[in-house]
C-alpha positions, 0 to 999 in steps of 0.5 A: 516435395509432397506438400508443394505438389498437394498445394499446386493440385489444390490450387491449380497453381505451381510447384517449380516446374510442375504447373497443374491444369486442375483445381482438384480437391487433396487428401494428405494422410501423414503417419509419421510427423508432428502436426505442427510440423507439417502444419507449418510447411504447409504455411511456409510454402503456400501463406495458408492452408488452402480450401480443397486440402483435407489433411488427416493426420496419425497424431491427431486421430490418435489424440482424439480417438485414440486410433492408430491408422494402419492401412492394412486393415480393410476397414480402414481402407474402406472407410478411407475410400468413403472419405475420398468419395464423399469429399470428392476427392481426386488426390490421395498422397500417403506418406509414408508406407513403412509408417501407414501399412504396419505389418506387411512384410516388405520383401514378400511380394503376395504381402502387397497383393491385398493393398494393391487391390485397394489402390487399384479400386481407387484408380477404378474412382478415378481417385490418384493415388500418390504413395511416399516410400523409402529406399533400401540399401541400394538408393536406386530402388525403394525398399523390399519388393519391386512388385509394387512397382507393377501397376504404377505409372509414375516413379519418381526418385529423390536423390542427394546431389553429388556436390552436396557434400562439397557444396554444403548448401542451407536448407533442402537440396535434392534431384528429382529423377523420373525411373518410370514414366508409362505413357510420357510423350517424352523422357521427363527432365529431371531438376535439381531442386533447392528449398531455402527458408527465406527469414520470413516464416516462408521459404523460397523454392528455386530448380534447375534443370539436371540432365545426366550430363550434369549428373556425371560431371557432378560425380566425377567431382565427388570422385567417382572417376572410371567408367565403370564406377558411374555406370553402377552408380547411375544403373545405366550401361558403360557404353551410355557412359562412354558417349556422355563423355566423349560429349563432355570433354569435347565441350571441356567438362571433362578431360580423360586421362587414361581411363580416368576421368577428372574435371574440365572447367567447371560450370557455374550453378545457373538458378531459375528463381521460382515465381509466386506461386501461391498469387495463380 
């Protein structure tokens, strides 16, 4: 998902349904996976690495300096800033924050306060700032504590698809959904997302479009049956629940029996193939 995004900024192209108005330069800094691993998704996605995408990787320091990236320490965030200015960068991605900020205690808000300070400096170079993150035990929230979630604009959550279980698809299959969007003209879709190798050293991206009535139907099929149950699972109220419902058995998705709910005739999964991407 980050690279498919990355390469879409760099290019000015597109990554499912996300089109980029911009050709902007990229700086991706990897602190977990292999190099080769990520040099060859960048590949399979995109043919070749594009010009404007700088990628600085953990192994590849540390094999050639013998340095280990842990961005806690401000000079490294300076140094990192310089980079940024220096290249022109408009897009930093960090993946990931348990891997890249050794040391902060996750669940101790003042711990975030001096990174903050630096991703906020970034914001006042007009450099966005994409950080990668985790979620806890509870797969509604990122893991330790929300206050970095305070000077945010965008969150955006990847989630396992309630049939994935059933479903057993090859490859990558995830729900991207929107839990805060400041500034949006509009609540932003949510897709569900399948990313498939396609035989050929390549893979094939296709979405469709998730609204939450998809989502609820998708959960009864894994069992989850009362309102009470979906509403936990979906941290939305019962009332909200009740008139997706009510909405749902009148279109014959869903039928209620008591206070159950169970599946109605099943809907057919409707793909829209992703076009060439890498040729805009």
């Amino acid at each position: 998902m980050n690279i498919g995004l990355a390469v879409a900024i760099t290019t000015g192209g597109a990554f499912g349904p996300y089109k980029s108005q911009v050709a902007w330069p990229v700086l991706y800094v990897d602190g977990e996976m292999p190099f080769e691993v990520m040099r060859t998704r960048i590949l399979a996605l995109h043919g070749a690495i594009p010009e404007n995408f700088h990628f600085l990787s953990h192994e590849v320091l540390f094999q050639q300096e013998q340095k280990t990236l842990n961005l806690v320490n401000t000079a490294l965030q300076e140094a990192l800033t310089a980079l940024c200015l220096a290249r022109h960068i408009r897009v930093l991605i960090l993946d990931n924050l348990s891997c890249l900020f050794g040391g902060l205690k996750e669940n101790d808000a003042d711990s975030w306060e001096p990174v903050k300070i630096w991703l906020l400096t970034l914001r006042r170079h007009r450099i966005a700032v994409i950080v990668v993150h985790h979620t806890g035990r509870n797969p509604q929230y990122m893991r330790g504590t929300t206050r970095r979630e305070d000077d945010v604009f965008w969150v955006i959550r990847l989630e396992e698809p309630a049939d994935a279980k059933i479903t057993r698809t090859p490859g990558a299959r995830f729900i991207t959904r929107f839990t805060k969007n400041r500034g949006a003209p509009s609540e932003p879709l949510s897709y569900d997302w399948l990313i498939q190798p396609n035989g050929d050293h390549r893979v094939q991206v296709r979405y469709k479009e998730s609204n939450s009535d998809d989502v609820i139907v998708a959960w009864v099929r894994d069992g989850l049956t009362t309102a009470t149950d979906l509403a936990q699972e979906m941290g939305v109220t019962k009332g909200t629940i009740s008139r997706h419902v009510t909405r749902l058995v009148e279109q014959g998705r869903l039928e209620k029996h008591n206070r159950q709910y169970v599946l109605g005739p099943l809907e057919q999964p409707n793909w829209h193939e992703e076009r060439d991407w890498t040729k805009t």
